[in-house]
C-alpha positions as CSV (number, residue, x, y, z in Angstrom):
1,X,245.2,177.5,-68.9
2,X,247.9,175.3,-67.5
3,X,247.2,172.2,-69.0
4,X,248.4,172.0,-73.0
5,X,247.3,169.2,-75.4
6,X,249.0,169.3,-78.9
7,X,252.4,167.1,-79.4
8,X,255.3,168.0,-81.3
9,X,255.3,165.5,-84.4
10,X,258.8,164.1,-83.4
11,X,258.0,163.1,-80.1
12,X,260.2,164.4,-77.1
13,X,260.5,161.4,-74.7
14,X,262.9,159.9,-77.8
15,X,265.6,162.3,-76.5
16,X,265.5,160.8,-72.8
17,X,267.6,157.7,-73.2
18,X,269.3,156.1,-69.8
19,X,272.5,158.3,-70.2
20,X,270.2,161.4,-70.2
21,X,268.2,160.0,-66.9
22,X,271.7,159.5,-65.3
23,X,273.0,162.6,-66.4
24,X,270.5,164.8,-65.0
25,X,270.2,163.2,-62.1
26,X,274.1,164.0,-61.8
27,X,273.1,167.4,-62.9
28,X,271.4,168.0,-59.1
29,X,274.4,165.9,-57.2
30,X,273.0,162.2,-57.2
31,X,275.5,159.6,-58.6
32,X,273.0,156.7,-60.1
33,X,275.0,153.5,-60.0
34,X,273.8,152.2,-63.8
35,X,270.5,150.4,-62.7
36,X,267.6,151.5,-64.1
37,X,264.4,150.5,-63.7
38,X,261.5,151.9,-66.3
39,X,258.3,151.8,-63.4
40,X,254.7,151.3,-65.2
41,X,253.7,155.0,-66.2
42,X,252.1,156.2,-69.8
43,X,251.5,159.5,-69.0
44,X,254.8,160.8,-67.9
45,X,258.1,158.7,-67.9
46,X,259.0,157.1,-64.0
47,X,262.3,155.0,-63.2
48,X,263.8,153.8,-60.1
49,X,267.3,154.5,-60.1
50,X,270.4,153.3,-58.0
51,X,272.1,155.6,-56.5
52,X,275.8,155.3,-55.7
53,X,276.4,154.5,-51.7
54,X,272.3,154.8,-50.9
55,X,269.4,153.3,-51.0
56,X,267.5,153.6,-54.3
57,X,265.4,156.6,-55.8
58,X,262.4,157.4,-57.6
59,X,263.2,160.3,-61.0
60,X,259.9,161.0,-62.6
61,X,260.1,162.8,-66.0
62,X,257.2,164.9,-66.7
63,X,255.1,165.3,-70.0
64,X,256.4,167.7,-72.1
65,X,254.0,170.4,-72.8
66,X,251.3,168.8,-70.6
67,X,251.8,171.0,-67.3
68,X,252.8,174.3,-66.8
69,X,255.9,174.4,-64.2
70,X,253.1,176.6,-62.0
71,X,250.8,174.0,-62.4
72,X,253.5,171.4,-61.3
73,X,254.8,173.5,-58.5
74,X,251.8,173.5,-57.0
75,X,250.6,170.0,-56.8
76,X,254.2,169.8,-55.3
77,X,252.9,172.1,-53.3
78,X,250.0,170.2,-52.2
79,X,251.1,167.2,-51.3
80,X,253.6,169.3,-48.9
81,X,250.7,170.5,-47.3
82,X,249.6,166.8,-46.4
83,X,253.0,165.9,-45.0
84,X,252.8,168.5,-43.1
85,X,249.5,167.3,-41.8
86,X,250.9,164.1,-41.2
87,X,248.6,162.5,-44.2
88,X,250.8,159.7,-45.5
89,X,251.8,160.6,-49.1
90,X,255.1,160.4,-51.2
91,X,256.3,163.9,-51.9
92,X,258.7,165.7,-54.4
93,X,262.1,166.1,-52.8
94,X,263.4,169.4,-52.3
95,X,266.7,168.8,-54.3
96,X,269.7,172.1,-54.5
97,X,266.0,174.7,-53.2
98,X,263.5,173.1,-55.4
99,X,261.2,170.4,-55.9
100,X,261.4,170.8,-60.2
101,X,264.4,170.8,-62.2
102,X,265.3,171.2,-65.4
103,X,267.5,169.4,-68.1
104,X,268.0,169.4,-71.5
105,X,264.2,170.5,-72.0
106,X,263.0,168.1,-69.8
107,X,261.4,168.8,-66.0
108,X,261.5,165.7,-63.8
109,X,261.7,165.5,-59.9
110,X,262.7,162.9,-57.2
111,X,260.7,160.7,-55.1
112,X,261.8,158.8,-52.3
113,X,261.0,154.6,-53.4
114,X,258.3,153.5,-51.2
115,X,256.9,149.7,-51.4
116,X,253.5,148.8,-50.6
117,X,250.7,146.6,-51.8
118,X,247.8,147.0,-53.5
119,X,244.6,147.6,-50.6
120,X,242.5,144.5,-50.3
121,X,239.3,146.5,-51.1
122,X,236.8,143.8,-50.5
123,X,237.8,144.0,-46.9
124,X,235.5,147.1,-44.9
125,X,238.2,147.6,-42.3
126,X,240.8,148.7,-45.0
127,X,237.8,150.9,-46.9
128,X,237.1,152.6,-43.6
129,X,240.8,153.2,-43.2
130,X,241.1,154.6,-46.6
131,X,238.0,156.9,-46.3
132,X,239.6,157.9,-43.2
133,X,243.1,159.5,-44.9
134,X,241.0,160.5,-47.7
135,X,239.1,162.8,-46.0
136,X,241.9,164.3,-44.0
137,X,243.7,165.0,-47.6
138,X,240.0,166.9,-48.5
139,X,240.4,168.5,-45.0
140,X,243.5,169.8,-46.6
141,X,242.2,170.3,-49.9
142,X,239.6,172.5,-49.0
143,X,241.5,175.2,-47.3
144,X,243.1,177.0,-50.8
145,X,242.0,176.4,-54.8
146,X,244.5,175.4,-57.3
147,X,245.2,178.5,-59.1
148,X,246.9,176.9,-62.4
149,X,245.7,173.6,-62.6
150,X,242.2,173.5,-64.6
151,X,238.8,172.1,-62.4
152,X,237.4,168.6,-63.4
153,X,234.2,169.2,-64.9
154,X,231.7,168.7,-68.0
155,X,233.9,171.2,-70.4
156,X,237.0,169.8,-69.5
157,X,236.6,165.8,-68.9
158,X,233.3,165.9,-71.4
159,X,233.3,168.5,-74.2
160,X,235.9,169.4,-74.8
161,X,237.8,165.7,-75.2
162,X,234.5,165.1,-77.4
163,X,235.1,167.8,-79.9
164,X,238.8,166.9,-79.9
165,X,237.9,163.3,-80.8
166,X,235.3,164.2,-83.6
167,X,236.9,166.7,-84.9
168,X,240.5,165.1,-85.3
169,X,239.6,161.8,-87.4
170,X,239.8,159.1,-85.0
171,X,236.2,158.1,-85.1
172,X,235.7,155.6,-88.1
173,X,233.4,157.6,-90.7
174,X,230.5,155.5,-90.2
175,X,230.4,155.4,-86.3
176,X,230.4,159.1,-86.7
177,X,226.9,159.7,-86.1
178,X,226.5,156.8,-84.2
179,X,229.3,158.6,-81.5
180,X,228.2,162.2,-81.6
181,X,224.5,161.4,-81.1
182,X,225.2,159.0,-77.8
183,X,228.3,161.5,-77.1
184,X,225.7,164.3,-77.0
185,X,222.9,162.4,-74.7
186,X,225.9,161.4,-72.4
187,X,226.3,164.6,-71.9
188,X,222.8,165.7,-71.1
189,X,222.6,163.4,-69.1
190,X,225.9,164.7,-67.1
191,X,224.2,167.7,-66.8
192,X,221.0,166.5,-65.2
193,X,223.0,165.1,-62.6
194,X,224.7,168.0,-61.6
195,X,221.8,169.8,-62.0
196,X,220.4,167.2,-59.4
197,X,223.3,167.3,-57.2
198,X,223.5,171.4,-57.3
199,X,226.0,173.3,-56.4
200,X,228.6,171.8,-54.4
201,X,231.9,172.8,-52.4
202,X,235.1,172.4,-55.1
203,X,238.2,171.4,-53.2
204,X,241.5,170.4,-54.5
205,X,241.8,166.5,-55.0
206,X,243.7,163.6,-55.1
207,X,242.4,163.1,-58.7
208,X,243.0,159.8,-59.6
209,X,242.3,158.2,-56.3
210,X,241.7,154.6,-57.5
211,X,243.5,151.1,-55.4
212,X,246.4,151.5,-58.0
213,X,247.2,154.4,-56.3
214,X,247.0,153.7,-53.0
215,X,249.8,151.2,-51.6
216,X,249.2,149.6,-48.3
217,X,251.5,148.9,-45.9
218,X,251.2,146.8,-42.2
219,X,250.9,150.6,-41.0
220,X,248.0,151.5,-43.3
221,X,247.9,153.2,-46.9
222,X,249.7,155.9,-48.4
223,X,248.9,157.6,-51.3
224,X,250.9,158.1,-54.6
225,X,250.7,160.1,-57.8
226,X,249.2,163.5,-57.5
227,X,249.8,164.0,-61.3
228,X,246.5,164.4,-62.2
229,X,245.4,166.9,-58.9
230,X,242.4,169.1,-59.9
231,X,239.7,171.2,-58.2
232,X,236.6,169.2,-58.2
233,X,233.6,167.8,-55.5
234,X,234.9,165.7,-53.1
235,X,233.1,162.5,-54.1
236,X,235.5,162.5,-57.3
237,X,237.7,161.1,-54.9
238,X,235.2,157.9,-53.5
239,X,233.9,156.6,-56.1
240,X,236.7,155.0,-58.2
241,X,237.2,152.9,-54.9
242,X,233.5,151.4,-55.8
243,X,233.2,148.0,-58.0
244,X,230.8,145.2,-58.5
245,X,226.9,145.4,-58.8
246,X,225.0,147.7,-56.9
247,X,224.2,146.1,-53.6
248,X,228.1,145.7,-53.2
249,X,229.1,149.4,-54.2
250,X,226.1,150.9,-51.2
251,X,228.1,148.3,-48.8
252,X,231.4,149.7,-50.3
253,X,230.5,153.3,-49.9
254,X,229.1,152.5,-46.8
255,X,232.3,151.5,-45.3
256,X,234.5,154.0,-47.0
257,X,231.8,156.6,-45.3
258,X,232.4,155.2,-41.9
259,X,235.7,156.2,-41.9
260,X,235.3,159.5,-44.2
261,X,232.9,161.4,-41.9
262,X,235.1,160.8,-38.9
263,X,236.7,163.7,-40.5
264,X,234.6,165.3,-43.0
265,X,230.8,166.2,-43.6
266,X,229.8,164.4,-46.7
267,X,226.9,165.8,-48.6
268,X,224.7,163.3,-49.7
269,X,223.6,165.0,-53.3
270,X,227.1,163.7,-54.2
271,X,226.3,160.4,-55.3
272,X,224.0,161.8,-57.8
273,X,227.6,162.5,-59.5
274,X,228.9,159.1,-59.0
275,X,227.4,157.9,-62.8
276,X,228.4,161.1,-64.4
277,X,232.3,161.4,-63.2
278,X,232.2,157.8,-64.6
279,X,230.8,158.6,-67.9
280,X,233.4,162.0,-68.4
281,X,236.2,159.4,-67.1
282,X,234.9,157.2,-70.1
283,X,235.0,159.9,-72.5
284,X,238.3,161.7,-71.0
285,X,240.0,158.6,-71.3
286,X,239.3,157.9,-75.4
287,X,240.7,161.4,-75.9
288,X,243.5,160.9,-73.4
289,X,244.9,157.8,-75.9
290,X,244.1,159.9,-78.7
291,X,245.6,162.9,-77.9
292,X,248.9,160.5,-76.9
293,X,249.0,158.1,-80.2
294,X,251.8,159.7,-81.6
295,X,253.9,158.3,-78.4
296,X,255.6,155.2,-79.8
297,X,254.8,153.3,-76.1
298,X,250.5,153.9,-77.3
299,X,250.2,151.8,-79.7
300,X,252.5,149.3,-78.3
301,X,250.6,149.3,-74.5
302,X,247.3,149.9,-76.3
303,X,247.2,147.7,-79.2
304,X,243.0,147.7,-79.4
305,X,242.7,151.3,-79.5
306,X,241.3,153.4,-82.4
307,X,240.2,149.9,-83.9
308,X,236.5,149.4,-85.1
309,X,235.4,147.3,-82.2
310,X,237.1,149.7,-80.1
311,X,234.4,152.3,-81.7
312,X,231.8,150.2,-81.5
313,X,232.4,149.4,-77.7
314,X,232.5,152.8,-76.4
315,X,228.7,154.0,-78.1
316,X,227.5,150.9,-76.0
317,X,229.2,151.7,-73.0
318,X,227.9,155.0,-73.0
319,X,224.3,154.0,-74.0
320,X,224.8,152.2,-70.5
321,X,225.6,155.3,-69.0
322,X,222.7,157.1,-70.4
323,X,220.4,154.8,-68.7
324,X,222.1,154.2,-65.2
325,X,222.8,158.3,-64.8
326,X,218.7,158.6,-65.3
327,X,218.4,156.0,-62.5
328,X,218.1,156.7,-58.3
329,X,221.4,157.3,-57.0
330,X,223.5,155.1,-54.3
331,X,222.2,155.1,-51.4
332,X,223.8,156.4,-48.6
């Protein structure tokens, strides 16, 4: 499988100082000009850069042992395909025949700098619009699978990052129980809702398709960040645009619909996943700071994590999601 979670104890991003951003952009023929800017990313390591004589450029420095360079390669791939459908998203440049490089163990690639805003969700004209360019990069989506990039589902966003927790001290000893029993229930309860949704088209995705990853412009959105590209069911892609109580979120969906099915079918049995992808977003995301504590920028960015009340939040939260996955789904 592509995707890799054990860390070397000495972590690798201490190697990637500003002289070593410079130098490998130097290494593929782009002179930086000294200003660097560190952009807000955890998960892999993002600058804007000056470049001698042009305008500015994005260098993002990939995980070490996260992604395979197949697995890489192809979400490069990907979001070719979109440009190519004239979806607007930020691609890899193709820098000296290839979209990844390579230096000093390290695999980073260049982005062009786009500006943008975040969407003014509340507003249904720019939900429509959204839905609208989401379902054309599902159009897309849909045509090939990923072949090295693992699927979201209940083993991979729910088990397994629940064993990896439990079984790798992070729990506090006496919320042990407490954890596994409401861990376990979640997780039945994930499973009744796909067993109510049944089976479903798997497409490739977007991923993390939330408003911070969506910047809007007077000429609409585009959409950044393919990082975290999986197969999955297209409503993976909807819901994280969804907030407030409930009458709000069947207005939101409602708009996002409008525009969505002007290019895509949308099966209605989907929103009887819109709880569960929460709840395995809940659970992938505990593991996801775990599995990263050893990076010094964790604790620092994430100062509440692994702490008592931390524990204690997350069996409440998902006792919540126990009981809202058991109720009627979003209307639609």
């Amino acid at each position: 499988m592509a995707l890799m979670t054990q860390e070397p104890a000495q972590h690798p991003y201490s190697a990637l100082s500003p002289d070593c951003v410079l130098d490998a952009l130097d290494s593929i023929g782009l002179r930086g000009d000294g200003r660097l800017l560190a952009l807000n990313s955890y998960e892999n390591r993002v600058y804007q850069v000056g470049i001698e004589d042009d305008k500015p450029l994005v260098v993002k420095f990939y995980r070490p042992g996260r992604w395979s360079d197949a697995a890489i390669l192809e979400e490069h791939a990907f979001t070719e395909e979109l440009v190519a459908a004239e979806i607007p998203v930020v691609p890899a440049l193709a820098l000296q025949g290839s979209t990844l490089r390579h230096f000093q163990g390290f695999r980073f690639a260049v982005f062009t700098r786009h500006g943008g805003r975040a969407p003014e969700l509340g507003d249904p004209a720019v939900l429509e619009w959204t839905g609208r360019f989401i379902a054309r990069i599902h159009a897309v989506g849909g045509v090939k699978p990923f072949l090295h990039r693992p699927p979201l589902d209940i083993d991979t966003f729910g088990v397994e990052p629940c064993d990896f927790l439990q079984t790798n001290g992070f729990i506090p000893p006496d919320l042990k129980e407490a954890y596994a029993t409401i861990a376990r229930q979640a997780l039945d309860g994930v499973r009744r809702c796909y067993d109510r949704a049944g089976e479903l088209p798997q497409l490739r995705l977007h991923g993390d398709c939330h408003g911070g990853n969506v910047l809007w412009t007077d000429a609409g959105p585009h959409f950044v960040d393919f990082d975290d590209a999986r197969m999955g069911p297209a409503i993976q892609d909807l819901w994280m645009m969804l907030s407030g109580e409930r009458a709000e979120q069947v207005r939101q969906m409602s708009d996002i619909l409008a525009g969505y099915e002007d290019f895509c079918e949308f099966n209605p049995r989907q929103m009887h996943l819109v709880e569960a992808l929460r709840t395995l977003r809940l659970i992938h995301y505990s593991a996801w700071l775990a599995r990263r504590w050893d990076d010094p920028a964790f604790p620092a960015a994430f100062p509440w994590f692994n702490t008592q009340r931390y524990w204690q939040d997350r069996v409440l939260e998902l006792r919540e999601q126990v009981a809202l996955m058991d109720e009627p789904p979003l209307p639609v």
